[in-house]
C-alpha positions as CSV (number, residue, x, y, z in Angstrom):
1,X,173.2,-123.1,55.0
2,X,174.8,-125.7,57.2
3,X,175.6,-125.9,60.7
4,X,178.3,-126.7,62.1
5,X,177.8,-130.0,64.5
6,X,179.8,-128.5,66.9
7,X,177.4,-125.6,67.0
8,X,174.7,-128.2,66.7
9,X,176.0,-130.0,69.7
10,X,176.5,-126.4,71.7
11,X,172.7,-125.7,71.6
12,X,171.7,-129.1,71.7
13,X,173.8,-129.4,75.1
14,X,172.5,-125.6,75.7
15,X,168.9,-126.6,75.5
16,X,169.1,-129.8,77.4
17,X,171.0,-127.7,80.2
18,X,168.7,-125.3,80.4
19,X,165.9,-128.5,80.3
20,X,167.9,-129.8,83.3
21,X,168.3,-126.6,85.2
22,X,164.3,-126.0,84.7
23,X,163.6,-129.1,86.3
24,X,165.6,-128.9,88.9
25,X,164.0,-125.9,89.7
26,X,160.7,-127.0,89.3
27,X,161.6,-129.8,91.8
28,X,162.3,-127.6,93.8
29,X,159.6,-125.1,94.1
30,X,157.3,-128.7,94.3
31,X,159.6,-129.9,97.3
32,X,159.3,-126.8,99.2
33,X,155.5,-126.7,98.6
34,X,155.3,-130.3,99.6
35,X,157.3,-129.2,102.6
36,X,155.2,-125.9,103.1
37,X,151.5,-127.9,103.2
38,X,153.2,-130.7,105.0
39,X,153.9,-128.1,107.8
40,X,150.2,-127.0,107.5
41,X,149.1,-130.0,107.7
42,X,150.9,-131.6,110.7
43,X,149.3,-128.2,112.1
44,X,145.9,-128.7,111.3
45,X,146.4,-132.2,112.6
46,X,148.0,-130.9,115.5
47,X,145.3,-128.6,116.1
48,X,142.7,-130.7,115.7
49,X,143.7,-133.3,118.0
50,X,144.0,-130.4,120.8
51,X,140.4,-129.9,120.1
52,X,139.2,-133.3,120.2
53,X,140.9,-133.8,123.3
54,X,139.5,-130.6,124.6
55,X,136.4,-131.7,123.8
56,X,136.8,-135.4,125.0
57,X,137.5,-133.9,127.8
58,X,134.5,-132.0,127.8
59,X,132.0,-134.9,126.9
60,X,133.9,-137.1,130.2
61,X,133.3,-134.2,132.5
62,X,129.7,-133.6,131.3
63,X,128.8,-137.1,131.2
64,X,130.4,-137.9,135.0
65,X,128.2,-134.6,135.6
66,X,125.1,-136.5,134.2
67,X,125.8,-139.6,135.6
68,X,126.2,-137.8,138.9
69,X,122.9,-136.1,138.1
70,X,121.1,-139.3,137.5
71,X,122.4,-141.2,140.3
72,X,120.9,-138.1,142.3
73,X,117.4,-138.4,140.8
74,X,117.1,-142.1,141.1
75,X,117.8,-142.4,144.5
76,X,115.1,-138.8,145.1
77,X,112.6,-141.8,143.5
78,X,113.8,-144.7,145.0
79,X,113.4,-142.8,148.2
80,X,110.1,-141.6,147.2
81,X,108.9,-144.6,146.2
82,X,109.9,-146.5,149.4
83,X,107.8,-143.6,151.5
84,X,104.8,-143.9,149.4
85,X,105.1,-147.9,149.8
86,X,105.4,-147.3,153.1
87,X,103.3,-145.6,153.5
88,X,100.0,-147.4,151.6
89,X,101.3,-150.7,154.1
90,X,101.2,-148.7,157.2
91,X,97.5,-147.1,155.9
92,X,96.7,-151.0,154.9
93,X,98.2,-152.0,157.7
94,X,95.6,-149.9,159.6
95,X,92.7,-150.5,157.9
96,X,92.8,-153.9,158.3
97,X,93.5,-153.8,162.4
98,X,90.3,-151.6,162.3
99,X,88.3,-154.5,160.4
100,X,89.8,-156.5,162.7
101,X,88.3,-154.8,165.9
102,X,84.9,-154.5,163.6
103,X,84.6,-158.4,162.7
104,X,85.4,-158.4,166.7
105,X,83.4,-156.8,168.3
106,X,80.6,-158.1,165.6
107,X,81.5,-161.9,166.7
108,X,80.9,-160.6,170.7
109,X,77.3,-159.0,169.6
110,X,76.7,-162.1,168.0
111,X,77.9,-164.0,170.7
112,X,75.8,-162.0,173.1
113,X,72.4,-162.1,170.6
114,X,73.3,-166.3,170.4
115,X,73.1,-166.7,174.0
116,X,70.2,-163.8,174.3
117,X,68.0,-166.6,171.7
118,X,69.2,-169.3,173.5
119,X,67.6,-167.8,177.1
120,X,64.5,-166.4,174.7
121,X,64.5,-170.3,173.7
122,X,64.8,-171.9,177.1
123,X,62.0,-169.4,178.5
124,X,59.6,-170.6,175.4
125,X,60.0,-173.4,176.0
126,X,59.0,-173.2,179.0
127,X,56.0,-170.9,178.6
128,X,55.2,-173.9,175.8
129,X,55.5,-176.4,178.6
130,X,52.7,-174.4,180.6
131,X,50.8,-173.0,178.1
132,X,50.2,-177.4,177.2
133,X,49.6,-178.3,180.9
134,X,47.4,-175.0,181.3
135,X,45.3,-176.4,177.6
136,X,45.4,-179.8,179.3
137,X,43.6,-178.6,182.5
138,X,41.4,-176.1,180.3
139,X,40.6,-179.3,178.4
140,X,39.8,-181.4,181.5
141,X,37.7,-178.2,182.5
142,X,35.8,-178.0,179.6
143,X,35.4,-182.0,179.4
144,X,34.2,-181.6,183.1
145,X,31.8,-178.5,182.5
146,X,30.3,-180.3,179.2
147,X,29.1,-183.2,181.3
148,X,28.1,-181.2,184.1
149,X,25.9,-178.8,181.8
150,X,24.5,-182.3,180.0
151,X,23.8,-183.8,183.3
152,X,22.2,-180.4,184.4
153,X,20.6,-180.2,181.2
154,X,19.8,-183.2,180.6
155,X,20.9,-183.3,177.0
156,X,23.7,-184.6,175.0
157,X,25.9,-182.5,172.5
158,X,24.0,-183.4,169.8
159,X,20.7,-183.1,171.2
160,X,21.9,-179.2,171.9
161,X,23.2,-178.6,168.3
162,X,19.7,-179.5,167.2
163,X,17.7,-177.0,170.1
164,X,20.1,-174.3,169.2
165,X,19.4,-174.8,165.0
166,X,15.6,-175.4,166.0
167,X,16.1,-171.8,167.7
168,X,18.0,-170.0,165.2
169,X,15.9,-171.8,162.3
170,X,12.7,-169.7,164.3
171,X,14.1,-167.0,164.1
172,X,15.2,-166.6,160.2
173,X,11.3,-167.8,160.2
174,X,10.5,-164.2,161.9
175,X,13.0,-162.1,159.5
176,X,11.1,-163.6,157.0
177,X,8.1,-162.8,158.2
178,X,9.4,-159.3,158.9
179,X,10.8,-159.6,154.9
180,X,7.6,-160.4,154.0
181,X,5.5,-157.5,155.6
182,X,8.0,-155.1,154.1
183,X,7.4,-156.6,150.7
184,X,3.4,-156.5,150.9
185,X,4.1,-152.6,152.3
186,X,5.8,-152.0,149.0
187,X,3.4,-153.6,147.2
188,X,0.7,-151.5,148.8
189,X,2.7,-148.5,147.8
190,X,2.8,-149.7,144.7
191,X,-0.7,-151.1,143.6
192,X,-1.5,-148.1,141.4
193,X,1.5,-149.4,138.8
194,X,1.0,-153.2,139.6
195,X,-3.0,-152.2,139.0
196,X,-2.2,-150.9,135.5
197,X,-0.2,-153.6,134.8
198,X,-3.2,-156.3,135.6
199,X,-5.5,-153.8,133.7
200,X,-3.2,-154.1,130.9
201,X,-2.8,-157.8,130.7
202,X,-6.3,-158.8,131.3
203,X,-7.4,-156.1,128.1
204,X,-4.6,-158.0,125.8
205,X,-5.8,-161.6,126.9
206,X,-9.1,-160.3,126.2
207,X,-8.3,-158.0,122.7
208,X,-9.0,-161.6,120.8
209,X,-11.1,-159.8,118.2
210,X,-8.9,-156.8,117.3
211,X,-5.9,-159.7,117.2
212,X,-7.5,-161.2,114.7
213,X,-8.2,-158.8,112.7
214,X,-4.6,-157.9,112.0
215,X,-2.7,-161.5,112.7
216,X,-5.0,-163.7,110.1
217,X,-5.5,-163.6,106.2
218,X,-7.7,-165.3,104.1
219,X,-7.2,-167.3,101.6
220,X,-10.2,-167.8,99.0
221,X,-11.1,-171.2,97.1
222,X,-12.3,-172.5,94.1
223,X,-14.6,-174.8,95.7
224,X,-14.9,-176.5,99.1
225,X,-13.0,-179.7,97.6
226,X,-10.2,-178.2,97.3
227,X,-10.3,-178.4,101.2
228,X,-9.7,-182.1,102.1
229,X,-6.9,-182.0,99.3
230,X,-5.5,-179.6,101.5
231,X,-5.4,-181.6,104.4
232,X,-4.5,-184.4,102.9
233,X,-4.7,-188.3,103.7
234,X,-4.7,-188.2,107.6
235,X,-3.8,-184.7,107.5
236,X,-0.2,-185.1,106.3
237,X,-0.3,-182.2,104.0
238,X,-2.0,-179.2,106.2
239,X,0.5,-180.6,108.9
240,X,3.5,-180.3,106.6
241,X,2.6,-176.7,105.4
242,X,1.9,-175.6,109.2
243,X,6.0,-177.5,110.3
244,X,7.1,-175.7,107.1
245,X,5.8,-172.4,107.6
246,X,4.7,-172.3,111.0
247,X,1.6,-170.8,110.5
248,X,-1.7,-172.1,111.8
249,X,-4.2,-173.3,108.8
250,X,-7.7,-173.2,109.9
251,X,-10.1,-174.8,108.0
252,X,-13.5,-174.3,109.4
253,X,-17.5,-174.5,107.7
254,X,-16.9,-171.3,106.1
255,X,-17.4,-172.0,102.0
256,X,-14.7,-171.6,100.3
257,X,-12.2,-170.0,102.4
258,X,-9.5,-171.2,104.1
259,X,-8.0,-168.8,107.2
260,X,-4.5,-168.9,108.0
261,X,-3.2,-167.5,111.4
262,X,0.0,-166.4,112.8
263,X,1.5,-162.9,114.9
264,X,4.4,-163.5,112.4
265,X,3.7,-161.6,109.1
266,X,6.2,-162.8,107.3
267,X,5.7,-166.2,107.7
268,X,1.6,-165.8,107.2
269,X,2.9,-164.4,104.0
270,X,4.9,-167.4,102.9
271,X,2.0,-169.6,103.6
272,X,-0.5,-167.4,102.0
273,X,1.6,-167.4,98.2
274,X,2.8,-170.9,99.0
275,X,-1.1,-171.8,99.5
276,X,-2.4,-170.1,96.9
277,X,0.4,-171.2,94.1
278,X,-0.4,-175.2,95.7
279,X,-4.2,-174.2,94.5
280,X,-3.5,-172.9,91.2
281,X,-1.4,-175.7,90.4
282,X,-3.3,-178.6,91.2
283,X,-0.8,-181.0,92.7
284,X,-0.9,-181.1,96.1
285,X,1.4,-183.2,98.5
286,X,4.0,-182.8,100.9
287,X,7.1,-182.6,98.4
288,X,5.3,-180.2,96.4
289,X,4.2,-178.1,99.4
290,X,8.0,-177.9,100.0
291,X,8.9,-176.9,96.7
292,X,6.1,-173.9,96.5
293,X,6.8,-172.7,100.1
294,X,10.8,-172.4,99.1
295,X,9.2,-170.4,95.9
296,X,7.2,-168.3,98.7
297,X,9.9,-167.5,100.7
298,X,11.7,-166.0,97.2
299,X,9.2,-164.3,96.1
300,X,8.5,-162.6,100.0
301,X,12.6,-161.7,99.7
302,X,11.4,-159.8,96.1
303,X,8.7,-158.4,98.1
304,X,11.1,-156.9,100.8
305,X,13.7,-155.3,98.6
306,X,10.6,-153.7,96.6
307,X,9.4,-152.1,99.9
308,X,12.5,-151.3,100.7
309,X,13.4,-149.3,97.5
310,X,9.5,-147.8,97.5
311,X,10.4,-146.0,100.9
312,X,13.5,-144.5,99.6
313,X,11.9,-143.3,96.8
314,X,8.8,-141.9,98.6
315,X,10.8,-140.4,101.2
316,X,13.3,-139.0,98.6
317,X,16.9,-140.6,100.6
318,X,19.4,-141.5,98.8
319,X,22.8,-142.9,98.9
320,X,21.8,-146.0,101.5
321,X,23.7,-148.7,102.1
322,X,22.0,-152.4,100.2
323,X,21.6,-153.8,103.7
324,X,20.0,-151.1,105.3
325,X,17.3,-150.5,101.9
326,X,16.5,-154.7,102.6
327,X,16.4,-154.1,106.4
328,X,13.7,-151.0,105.5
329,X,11.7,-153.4,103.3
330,X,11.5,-155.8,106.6
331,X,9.5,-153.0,108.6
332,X,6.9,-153.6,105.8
333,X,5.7,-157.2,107.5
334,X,7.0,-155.6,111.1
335,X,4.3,-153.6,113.4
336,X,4.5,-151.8,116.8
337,X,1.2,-151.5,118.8
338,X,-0.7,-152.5,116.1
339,X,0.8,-149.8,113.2
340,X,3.0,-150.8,110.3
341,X,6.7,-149.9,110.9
342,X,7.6,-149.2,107.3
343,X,4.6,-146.9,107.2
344,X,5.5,-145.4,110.6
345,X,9.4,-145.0,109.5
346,X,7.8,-143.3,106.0
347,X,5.3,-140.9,108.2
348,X,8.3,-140.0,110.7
349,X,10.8,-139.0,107.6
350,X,8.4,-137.0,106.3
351,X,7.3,-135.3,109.0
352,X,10.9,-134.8,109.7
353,X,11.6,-133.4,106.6
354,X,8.7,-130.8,107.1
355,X,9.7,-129.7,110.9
356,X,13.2,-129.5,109.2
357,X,12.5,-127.4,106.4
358,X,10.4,-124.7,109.0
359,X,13.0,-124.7,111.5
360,X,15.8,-123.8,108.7
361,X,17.8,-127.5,109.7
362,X,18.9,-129.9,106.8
363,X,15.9,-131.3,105.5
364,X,17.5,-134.4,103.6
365,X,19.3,-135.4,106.7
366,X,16.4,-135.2,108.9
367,X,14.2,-136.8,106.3
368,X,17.3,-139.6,106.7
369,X,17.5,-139.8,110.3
370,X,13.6,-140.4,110.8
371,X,13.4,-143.3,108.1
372,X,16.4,-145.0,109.6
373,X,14.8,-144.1,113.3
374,X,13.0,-147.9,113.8
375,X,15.4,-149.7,111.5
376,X,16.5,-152.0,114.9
377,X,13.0,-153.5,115.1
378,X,13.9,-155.4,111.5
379,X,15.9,-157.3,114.0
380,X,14.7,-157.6,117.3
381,X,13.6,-160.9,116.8
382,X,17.3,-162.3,115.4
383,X,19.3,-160.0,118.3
384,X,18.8,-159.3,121.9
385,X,18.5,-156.3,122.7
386,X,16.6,-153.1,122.2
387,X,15.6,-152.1,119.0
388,X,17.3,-148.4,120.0
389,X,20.7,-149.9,119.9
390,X,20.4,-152.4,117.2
391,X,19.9,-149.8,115.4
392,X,22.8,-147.8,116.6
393,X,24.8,-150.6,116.2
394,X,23.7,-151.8,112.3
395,X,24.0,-147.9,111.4
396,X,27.6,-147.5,112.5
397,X,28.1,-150.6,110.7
398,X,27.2,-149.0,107.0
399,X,29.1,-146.1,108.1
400,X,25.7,-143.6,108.5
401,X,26.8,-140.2,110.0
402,X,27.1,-139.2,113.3
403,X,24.7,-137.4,113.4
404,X,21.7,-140.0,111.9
405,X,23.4,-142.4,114.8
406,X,23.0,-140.1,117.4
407,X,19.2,-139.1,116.3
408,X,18.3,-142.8,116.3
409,X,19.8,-143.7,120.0
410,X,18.3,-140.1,121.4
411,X,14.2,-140.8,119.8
412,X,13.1,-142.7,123.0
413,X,15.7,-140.2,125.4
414,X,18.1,-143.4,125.8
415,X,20.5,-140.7,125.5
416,X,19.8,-136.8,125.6
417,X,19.2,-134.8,122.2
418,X,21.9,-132.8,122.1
419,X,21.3,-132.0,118.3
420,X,17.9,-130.7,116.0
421,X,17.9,-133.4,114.2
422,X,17.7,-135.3,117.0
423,X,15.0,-133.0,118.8
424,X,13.1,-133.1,115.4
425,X,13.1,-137.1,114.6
426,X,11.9,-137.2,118.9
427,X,8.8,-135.1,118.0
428,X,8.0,-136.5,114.8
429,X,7.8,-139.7,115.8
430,X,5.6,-138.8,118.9
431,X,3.2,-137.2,116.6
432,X,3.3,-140.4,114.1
433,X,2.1,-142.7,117.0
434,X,-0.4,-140.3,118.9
435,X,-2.3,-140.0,116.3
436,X,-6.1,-141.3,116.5
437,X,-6.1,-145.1,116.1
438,X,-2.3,-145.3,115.0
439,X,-1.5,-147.8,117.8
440,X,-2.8,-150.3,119.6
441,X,-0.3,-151.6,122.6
442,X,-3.2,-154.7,123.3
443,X,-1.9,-156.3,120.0
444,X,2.0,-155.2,120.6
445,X,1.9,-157.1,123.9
446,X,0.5,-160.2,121.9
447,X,3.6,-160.1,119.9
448,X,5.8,-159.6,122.5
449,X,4.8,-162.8,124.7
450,X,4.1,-164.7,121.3
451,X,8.1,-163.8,120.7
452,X,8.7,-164.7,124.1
453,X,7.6,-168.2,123.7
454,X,9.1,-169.2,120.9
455,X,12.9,-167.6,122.4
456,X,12.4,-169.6,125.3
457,X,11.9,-172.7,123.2
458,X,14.8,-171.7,120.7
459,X,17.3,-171.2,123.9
460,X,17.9,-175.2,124.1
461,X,20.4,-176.7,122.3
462,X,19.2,-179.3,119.1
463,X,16.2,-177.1,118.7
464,X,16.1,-176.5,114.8
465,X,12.9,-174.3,114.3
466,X,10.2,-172.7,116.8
467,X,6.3,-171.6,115.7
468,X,4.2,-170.5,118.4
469,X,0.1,-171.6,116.7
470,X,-3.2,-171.2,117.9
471,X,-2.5,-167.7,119.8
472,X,0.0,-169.2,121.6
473,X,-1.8,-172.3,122.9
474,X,0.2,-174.6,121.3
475,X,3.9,-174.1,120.1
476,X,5.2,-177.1,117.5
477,X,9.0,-177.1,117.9
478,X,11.4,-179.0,115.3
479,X,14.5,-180.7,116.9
480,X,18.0,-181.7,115.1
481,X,17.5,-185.3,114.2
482,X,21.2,-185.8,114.6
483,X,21.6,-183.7,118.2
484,X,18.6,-184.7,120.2
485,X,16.9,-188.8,120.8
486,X,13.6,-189.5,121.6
487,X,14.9,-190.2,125.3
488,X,16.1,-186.7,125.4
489,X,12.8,-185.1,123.8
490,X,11.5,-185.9,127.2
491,X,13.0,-184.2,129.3
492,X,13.6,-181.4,126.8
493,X,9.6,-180.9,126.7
494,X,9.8,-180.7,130.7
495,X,12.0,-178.1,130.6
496,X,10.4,-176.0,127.9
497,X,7.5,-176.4,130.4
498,X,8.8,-175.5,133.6
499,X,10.6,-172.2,132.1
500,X,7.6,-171.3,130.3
501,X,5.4,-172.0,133.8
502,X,8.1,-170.0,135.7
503,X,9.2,-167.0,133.6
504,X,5.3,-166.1,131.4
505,X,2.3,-165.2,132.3
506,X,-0.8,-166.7,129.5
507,X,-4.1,-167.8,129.9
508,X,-5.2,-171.6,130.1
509,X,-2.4,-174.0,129.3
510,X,0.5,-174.5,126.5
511,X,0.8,-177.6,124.5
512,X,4.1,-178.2,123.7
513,X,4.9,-180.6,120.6
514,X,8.6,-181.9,119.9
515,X,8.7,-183.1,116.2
516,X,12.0,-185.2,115.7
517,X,11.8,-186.2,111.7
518,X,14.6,-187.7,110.3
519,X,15.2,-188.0,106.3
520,X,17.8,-189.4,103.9
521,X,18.1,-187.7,100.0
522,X,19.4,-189.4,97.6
523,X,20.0,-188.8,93.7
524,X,20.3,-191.3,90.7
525,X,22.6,-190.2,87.9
């Protein structure tokens, strides 16, 4: 159906109308919101510019109150600070017035003590002055006194000196003579022990046969040609085996035997094999002699470390140290008063072991402590000292117990027993040497000055080798070719002498031979 355009127009006017009147309306209700928020606004604004200038206002009046506040407190410190200042200057102030009157009244004392020295000086001096003229009269006194006595006494200074020494020098002759008296007194009071002791050296300078029983051995011979070989042309081979060995050789009338002699056993024992390996071989002269009598002294080495191991064995110790078994087989050519130490050493460990056993003590350690009892005398003649503390001191060396140590330094009461070892090794060893004929102290005293000798020779310096010969008699002593000249052999023997002549005692005289040999070896290759 069709519209009419009029009635097309009407609602198309109608609708744009009522399109119009809607705007407008909607304009406005937008206006008057616009207007309504615009009102809120300017009173929100309004609003909050009466509270920020409220609180502006509050901020100026609480910062003026600060401010106020402050200004208060720093001028409370300011203040505070100015009295405290003050203050510390004022107590300066004070302090330093009072050193002040200190350094003052310390400059017046010194004052007063520099012009107290100064009157002390002046009245020194003074004193000084006097105390010269009074020295200078006391002088002139003296001066005048000294020639009045020397006119008086008719002697000079020097002439007194002497009278007065002459006097005093008669006197010390009467406290001598008083010393004198009072040493013959205790002599007197002591002749019984001096007595004993004369007894005792006349009986060993007259023991010659019982020395020579025990300090000779014989060597026998084929025939008596063999003698003059021996000795050699002009005697150069018996006097190269006696340097050598230092043994005496005697060759006497009897057939077929030679004697050799020396207190030494060792070395008699060198010169015994040396001797008797020189006669089995034929060939006799001094380079050969030197060659067997090193040989000897190997074989008498042997010799001692058998011995040595024999009294172990016999005596059933074990565990000993090398050194000590070869220091045992020593004893073997050692002897005291005449009896064989080895032997003694054996007895004593058994006996020990016995006494030991009884008494309920450790028998092996007894048995150990009385072989190792006399083991210093192995070196008595190498170190001074007695034969009690050598031993001590080789023992603690091999690391023996304490209680062997302490049984060997207790056996002659160096120290007291304090164990039964100790106790036990003590009396076995007394019964060892009180037995009938087991000592004989004649011979031991031989030794002794025999030892003596050759130390005292030995104690000078360039002295190679020492043999005391002929019982001490004669003493041949070897000198380093290189230390010692002929000039100072001289005076060497001289000395030798005189210390011999002031510190021994001996029978007859002491022939003393210095033997300076000098020798070059050379070898062709």
């Amino acid at each position: 159906m069709k519209w009419p355009i009029t009635l097309v127009l009407c609602l198309v006017a109608l609708l744009v109308g009522a399109g119009i009147a809607g705007f407008i309306c909607y304009r406005k209700g937008v206006q008057k919101g616009i207007e309504q928020r615009k009102q809120q606004a300017e009173a929100t604004i309004s609003s909050a510019e009466k509270e920020a200038s409220r609180i502006l206002e509050d901020a100026k009046s609480k910062a003026e109150t600060q401010k106020k506040n402050a200004l208060i407190e720093a001028k409370d410190e300011i203040f505070k600070l100015r009295s405290d200042a003050d203050k510390e200057i004022k107590d300066r102030r004070n302090e330093i017035s009072r050193q002040e009157r200190r350094i003052q009244q310390k400059e017046e004392n010194l004052d007063k003590k520099t012009d107290n020295l100064e009157r002390r000086e002046d009245k020194i001096k003074t004193k000084l002055r006097h105390a010269d003229e009074k020295l200078a009269e006391a002088e002139a006194v003296k001066d005048s006194q000294m020639q009045e006595l020397e006119r008086i006494s008719g002697l000079t200074q020097d002439q007194a000196k002497d009278y007065i020494l002459q006097l005093l020098d008669n006197e010390l002759n009467h406290e001598k003579a008083m010393k004198i008296s009072s040493y013959e007194q205790q002599l007197k009071d002591t002749c019984e022990e001096k007595a004993r002791s004369y007894v005792s050296l006349a009986i060993a300078k007259c023991a010659a046969d019982q020395v020579q029983e025990t300090a000779v051995s014989v060597v026998p011979l084929s025939n008596d040609e063999m003698k003059g070989r021996i000795i050699g042309r002009e005697g150069r081979n018996i006097r190269t085996l006696e340097i050598l060995t230092g043994v005496d050789i005697i060759i006497d009338d009897t057939p077929e035997v030679i004697t050799l002699s020396c207190f030494d056993h060792v070395r008699r024992e060198v010169a015994r094999i040396a001797l008797e390996k020189l006669i089995a071989d034929g060939r006799i002269h001094p380079t050969k002699i030197e060659e067997m009598v090193e040989k000897a002294r190997h074989e008498v080495e042997h010799r001692i470390r058998q011995e040595g191991e024999r009294a172990v064995l016999e005596t059933n110790v074990h565990g000993l140290n090398n050194e000590l078994i070869k220091l045992l087989g020593r004893l073997y050519f050692r002897t005291s008063y005449h009896q064989n130490v080895l032997a003694h050493s054996i007895e004593v460990s058994k006996l020990s072991g016995v006494l030991a056993s009884e008494l309920g003590v450790d028998a092996n350690l007894a048995r150990r402590a009385g072989l190792l009892h006399d083991i210093g005398k192995a070196l008595t003649a190498e170190i001074e000292g007695s034969h009690v503390q050598i031993g001590v001191d080789v023992c603690r060396k091999y690391h023996e117990s304490d209680e062997v140590i302490h049984a060997i330094e207790a056996h002659h009461n160096d120290v007291e027993p304090k164990t039964a070892v100790a106790c036990i090794v003590q009396a076995a060893d007394a019964i060892s040497a009180a037995r009938p004929a087991a000592r004989s102290e004649n011979y031991e005293n031989y030794i002794k000055r025999l030892q003596k000798l050759e130390n005292i020779c030995a104690s000078y310096d360039g002295i190679d080798k020492c043999y005391a010969l002929q019982a001490g008699r004669e003493i041949h002593v070897m000198v380093v070719p290189e230390a010692m000249g002929d000039e100072k052999m001289v005076l060497v023997a001289r000395q030798i002498a005189k210390q011999i002549e002031a510190e021994m005692e001996y029978p007859g005289q002491i022939k003393i031979n210095l033997i300076r040999e000098s020798r070059v070896v050379d070898y062709a290759k």
